[in-house]
C-alpha positions in Angstrom: 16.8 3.4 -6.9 14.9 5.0 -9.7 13.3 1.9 -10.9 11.9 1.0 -8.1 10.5 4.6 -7.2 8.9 4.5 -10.7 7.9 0.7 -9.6 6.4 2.2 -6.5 4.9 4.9 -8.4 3.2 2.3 -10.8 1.9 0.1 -8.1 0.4 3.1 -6.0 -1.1 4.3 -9.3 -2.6 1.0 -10.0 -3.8 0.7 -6.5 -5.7 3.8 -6.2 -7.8 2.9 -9.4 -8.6 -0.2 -8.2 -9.9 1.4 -4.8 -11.7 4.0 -7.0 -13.9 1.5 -8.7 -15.2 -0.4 -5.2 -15.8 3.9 -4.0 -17.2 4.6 -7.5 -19.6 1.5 -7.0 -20.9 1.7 -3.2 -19.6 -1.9 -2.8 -18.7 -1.3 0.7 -18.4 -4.7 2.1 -16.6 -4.6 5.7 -15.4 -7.2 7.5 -13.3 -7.1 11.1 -9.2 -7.9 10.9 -7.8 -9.6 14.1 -7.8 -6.2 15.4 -11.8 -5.3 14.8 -10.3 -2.1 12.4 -12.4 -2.6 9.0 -11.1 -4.3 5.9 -13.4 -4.1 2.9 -12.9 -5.2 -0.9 -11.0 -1.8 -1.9 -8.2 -2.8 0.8 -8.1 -6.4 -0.9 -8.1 -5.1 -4.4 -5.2 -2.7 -3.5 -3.0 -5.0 -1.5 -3.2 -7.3 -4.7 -2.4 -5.4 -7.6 0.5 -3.3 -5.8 2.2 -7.0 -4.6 2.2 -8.0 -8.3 3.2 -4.8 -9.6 6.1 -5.0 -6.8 7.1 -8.6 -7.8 9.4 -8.3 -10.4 11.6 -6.2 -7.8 12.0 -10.0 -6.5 11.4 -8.5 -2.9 9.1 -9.2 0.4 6.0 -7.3 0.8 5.1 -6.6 3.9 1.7 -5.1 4.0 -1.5 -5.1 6.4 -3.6 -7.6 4.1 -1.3 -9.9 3.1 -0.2 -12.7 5.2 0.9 -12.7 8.5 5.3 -12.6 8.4 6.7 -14.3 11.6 9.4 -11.4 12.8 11.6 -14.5 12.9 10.9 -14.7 9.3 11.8 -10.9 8.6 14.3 -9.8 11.3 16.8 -10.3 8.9 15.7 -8.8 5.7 18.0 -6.4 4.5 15.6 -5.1 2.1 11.9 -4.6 2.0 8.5 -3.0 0.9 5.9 -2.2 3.7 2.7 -1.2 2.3 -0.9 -0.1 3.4 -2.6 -0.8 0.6 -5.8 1.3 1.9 -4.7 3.8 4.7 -8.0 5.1 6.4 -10.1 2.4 5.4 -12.9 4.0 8.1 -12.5 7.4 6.3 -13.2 5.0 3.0 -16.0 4.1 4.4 -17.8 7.2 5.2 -16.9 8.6 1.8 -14.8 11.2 3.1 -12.0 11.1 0.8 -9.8 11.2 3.7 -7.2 7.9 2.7 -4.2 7.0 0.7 -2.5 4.4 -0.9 1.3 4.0 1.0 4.2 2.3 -0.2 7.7 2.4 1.3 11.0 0.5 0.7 12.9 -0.4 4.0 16.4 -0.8 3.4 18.7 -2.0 7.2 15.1 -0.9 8.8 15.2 2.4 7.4 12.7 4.2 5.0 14.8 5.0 1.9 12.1 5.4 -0.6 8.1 6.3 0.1 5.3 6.7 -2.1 2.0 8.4 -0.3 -1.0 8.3 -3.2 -4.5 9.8 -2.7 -6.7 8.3 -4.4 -9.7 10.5 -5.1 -7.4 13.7 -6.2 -4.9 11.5 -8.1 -2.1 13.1 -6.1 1.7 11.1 -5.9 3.7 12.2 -2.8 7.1 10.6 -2.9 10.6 10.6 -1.5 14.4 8.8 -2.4 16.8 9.3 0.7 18.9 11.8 -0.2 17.0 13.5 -3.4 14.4 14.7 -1.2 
């Protein structure tokens, strides 16, 4: 479990820089997901760079920006990451500060592992089942 907490931790680290630099730059370009909420380049960025630095853990990802998983497809993983790349992608927006980088391992549909990353402090929130 502690390599893939300090996989987590790398990926949510990675992720936060990347949404830095589109924050950093102004380049807020939005466009509407299927449920009009905003995605912009940041969320892209993000989504990318944690599901390669989550590869070699040879499991799904299933995040908000990636593609869209049938539940026939996943009702029977055993083991999992969800993700939100960019969690409060309007707060992005309006500069606020107010969004973080989440990353959390589902083992039997159960969080056992969770990484929580803000971006604009640096801050790493995490958890393993049992360690606290």
């Amino acid at each position: 479990m502690q390599k893939l907490l300090e996989l987590a931790i790398r990926a949510s680290e990675a992720a936060c820089k990347e949404i830095l630099s589109v924050y950093n730059s102004g380049d807020f370009q939005t466009e509407a997901k299927g449920d009009n909420s905003p995605l912009t380049l940041a969320d892209k960025k993000a989504h990318n760079i944690i599901v390669s630095i989550l590869q070699p853990s040879n499991l799904p990802v299933l995040s908000q920006e990636g593609k869209n998983i049938s539940y026939e497809e996943r009702k029977n993983w055993k083991q999992f990451w969800m993700v939100d790349p960019l969690d409060g992608t309007k707060e992005f927006v309006k500069r606020n500060g107010e969004f973080t980088v989440n990353i959390a391992l589902i083992e039997n549909q159960k969080p056992v592992l969770g990484v929580v990353a803000i971006p604009v402090t640096g801050d790493v929130f995490y958890f393993v089942k049992g360690l606290g």
